[in-house]
N, C-alpha and C positions, 0 to 999 in steps of 0.2 A: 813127675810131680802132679798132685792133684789139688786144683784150685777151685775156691770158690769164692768168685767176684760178688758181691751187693750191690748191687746195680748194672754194671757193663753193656750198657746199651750204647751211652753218650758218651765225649770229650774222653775225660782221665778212664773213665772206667774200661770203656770200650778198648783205648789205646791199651791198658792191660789186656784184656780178654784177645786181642788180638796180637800183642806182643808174648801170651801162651800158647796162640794156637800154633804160632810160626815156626815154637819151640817143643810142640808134640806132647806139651804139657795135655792131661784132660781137664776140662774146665765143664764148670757147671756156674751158671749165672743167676741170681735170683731178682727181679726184675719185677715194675709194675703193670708190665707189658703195653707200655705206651710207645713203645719203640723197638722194633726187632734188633732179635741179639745177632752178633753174626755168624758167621757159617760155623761151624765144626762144635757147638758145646754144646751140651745138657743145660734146658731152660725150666725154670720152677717159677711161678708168678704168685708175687704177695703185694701187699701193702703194708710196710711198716707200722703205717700211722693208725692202722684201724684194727680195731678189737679181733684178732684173732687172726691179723695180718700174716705171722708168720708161718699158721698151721702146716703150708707145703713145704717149708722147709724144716718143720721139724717133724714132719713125716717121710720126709725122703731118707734116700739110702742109695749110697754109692758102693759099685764095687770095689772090694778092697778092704772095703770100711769093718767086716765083721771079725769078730774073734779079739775084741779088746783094740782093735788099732783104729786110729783114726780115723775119720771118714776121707777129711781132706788133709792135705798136711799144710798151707796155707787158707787163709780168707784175708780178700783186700776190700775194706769197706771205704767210701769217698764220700758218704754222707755229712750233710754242713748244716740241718736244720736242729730241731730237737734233740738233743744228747740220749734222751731216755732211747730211742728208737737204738743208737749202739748200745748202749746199756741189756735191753732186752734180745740184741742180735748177739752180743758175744756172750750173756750168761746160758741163752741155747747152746750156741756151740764150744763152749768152753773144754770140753767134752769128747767133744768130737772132732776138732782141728787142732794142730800143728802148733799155728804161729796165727794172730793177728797182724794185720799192716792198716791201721786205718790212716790215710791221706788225711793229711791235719793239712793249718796254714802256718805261715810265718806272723801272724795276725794275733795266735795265741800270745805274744809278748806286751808285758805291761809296755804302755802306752809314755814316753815315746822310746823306743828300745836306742842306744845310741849306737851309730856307724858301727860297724862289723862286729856286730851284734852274733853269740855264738848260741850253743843249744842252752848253756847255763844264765841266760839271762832270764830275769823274773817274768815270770805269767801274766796275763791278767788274773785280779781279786775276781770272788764273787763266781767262778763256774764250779757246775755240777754237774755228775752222770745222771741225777735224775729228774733233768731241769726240764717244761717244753723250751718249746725257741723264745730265746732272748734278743740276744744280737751274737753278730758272727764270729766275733773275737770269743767270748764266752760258750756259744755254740761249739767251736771246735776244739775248744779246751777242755768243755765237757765230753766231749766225745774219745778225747783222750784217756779222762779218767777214766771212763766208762769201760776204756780198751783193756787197759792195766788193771782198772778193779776185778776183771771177769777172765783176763789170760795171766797175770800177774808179770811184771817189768822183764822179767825173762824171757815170755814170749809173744812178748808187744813188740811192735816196730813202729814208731809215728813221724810219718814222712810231714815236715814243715816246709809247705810247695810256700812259693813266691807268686810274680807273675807266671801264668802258664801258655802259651803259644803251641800253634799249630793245626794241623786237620783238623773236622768236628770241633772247632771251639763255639760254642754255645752262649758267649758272655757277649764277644764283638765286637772287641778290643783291632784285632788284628783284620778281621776282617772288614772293619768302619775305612781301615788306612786305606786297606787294597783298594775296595769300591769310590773310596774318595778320591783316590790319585788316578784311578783307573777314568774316571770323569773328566779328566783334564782340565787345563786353564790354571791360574796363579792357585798355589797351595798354602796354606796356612801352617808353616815350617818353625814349632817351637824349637828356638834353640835353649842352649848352644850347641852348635853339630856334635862335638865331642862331648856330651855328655854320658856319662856312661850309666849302660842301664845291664839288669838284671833281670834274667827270665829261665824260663827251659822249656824246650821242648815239650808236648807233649809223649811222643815216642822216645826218646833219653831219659824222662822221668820215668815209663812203663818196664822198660829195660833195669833201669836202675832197682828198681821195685821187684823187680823180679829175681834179680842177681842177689840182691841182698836177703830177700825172703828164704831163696834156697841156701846162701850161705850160714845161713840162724842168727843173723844180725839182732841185737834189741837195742831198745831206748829213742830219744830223741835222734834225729837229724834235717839239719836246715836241708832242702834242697830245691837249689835256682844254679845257674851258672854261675862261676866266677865275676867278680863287679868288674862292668868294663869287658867281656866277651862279646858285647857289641855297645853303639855307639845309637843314640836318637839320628846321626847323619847315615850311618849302616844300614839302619834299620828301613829308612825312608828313602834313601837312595835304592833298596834293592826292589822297593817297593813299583818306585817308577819307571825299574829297569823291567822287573816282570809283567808288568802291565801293558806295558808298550807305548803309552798314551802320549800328547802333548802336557802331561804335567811342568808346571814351572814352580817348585820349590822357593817359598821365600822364605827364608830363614829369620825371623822376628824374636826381640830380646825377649826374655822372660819376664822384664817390669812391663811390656806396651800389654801383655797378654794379660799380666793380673791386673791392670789397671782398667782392662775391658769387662773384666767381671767373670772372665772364662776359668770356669772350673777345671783345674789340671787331674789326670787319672777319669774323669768321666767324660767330661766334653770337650777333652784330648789326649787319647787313650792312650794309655802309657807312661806318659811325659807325666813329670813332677817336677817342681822347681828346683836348679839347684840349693844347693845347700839348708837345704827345707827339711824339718821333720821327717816328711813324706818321703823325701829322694833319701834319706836314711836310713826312712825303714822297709822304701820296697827295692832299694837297688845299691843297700851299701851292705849286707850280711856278711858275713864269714861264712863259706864253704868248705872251710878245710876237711872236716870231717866227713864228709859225702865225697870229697872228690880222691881222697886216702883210700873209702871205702868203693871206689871205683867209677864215681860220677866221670860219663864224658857228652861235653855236649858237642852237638856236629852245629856250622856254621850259621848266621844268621840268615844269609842269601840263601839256604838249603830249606831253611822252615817257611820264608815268605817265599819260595817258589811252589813248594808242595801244597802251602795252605791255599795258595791262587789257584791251581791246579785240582785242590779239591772244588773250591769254589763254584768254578766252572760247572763240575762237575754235579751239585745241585743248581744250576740254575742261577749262580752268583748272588744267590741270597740265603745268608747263613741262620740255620734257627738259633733262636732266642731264647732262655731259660724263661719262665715266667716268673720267677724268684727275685730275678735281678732286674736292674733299671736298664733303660737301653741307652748306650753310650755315641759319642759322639757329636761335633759340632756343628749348628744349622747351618747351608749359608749365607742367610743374611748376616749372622753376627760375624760369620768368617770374614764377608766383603766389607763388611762395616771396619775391621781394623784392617785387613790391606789395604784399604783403597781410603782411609781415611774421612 
């Protein structure tokens, strides 16, 4: 198979480019070259966003490509700002590739989508393929269209990710947990332990993406794990098993925590209240159709041991999108409600 990733430097992109290399696919990455791709592909540098961004890539040429046939037979694009930029990348390669896969969110759903929410539930109003950046819901809605207007619904594939976890995560979510429990002393333990949360991998989602790409999958699908494949108590407990530290986990209600003023999902990554809007819409969806079409994810304790693991492995300081806010909570307001 011959692929070509839109990014694969970071997080989702990379786990692609790396979950083809493993599989002998040949991959060619197109990149702003702020960050090396990794070993084994063909790299091409552009910038989307600027007048004449994509010239190297519509001057290139893969083997293979000539005598009418494709160049690649997939592209998986994970672009989240301006819509125009897929717009302008899939009507280049429309042409020239297989199959679309661009990495959408669960986020593209009208606002509040209700509990086990499927790929049929309504959009957000108001996106466009030829939009710049709005906001992120409408962002990757239009990036949708933009997919389907330029490959048409046949040979689209729009993966609607969730939470995402694992190596190279770039937002800081999971790595806020590790380093926080990793510091020891009393922890700021939203519960309730069993709450049940929603996410995936990022290598189960790359696999998945791949499996489906080469089977000619199209159309929408949600994919996160199963609701409930892990638990806020899983998730944190594995956390202070891998780290080793003297963490002591205090498990505190979820009314002491909003009544502190502490924002759930940023400045306590993850966690959302139950039965809130929020825990509906980032950890109650329907899977069925992803996990039919062969979603499997591997365990929670599996993804917070490799993510620490990575960790270490830069230095225990994870980079930072500069797109996004940075997450997690101080701790004086942490000490401020344990200790009253």
């Amino acid at each position: 198979m011959r692929l070509l990733v839109l990014g694969g430097t970071e997080f989702v992109g990379r786990a692609v480019v790396e979950a083809a290399v493993a599989r002998s696919w040949d991959v060619t990455v197109f990149h702003r070259g702020r960050h090396a791709p990794p070993d084994g592909v063909r790299s091409l540098r552009g910038d989307r966003t600027a007048d004449g961004g994509l010239t190297a890539l519509a001057a290139s040429e893969v083997e293979g490509g000539d005598g009418g046939e494709a160049e690649w037979d997939v592209v998986v694009d994970t672009w989240s700002a301006a819509p125009r930029a897929v717009r302008d990348a899939a009507r280049l390669l429309a042409g020239r590739a297989g199959r679309y896969v661009y990495v959408s969110s669960a986020s593209v759903y009208a606002w509040p989508p209700p509990p086990g929410y499927a790929e049929d539930a309504p959009p957000v109003d108001g996106a466009s393929p030829d939009a710049e950046q709005t906001d992120y819901a409408r962002d990757k809605r239009g990036g949708e269209l933009a997919a389907v207007g330029a490959f048409g619904a046949d040979r689209s594939l729009l993966v609607r990710c969730g939470l995402i976890l694992g190596p190279y995560e770039n937002i800081g979510r999971l790595p806020w947990w590790l380093t926080r429990i990793a510091r020891g002393g009393p922890v700021l333990a939203p519960g309730p332990r069993d709450l049940p949360l929603q996410y995936v991998d990022v290598r189960d989602l790359a696999a998945w993406v791949l499996d489906a790409a080469q089977a000619g999958l199209n159309g929408p699908y949600n994919l996160i794990s199963p609701s409930g494949h892990a638990t806020t108590g899983r998730l944190l407990d594995a956390c202070a098993r891998v780290t080793g530290g003297d963490a002591e986990l205090r498990w505190t209600a979820p009314e002491v925590i909003e009544e502190a003023g502490i924002a759930p999902w940023t400045q306590l990554p993850v966690w959302v209240p139950p039965d809130s809007d929020l825990h509906g819409a980032l950890h109650c969806a329907s899977v069925a159709k992803a996990v039919a079409a062969g979603l499997r994810c591997r365990p929670v304790e599996e993804t917070v041991a490799d993510t620490w693991a990575w960790l270490g492995s830069v230095g225990c300081t994870a980079p930072q999108r500069p797109d996004r806010p940075v997450v997690g909570l101080d701790p004086a307001t942490e000490a401020k409600v344990l200790h009253g």
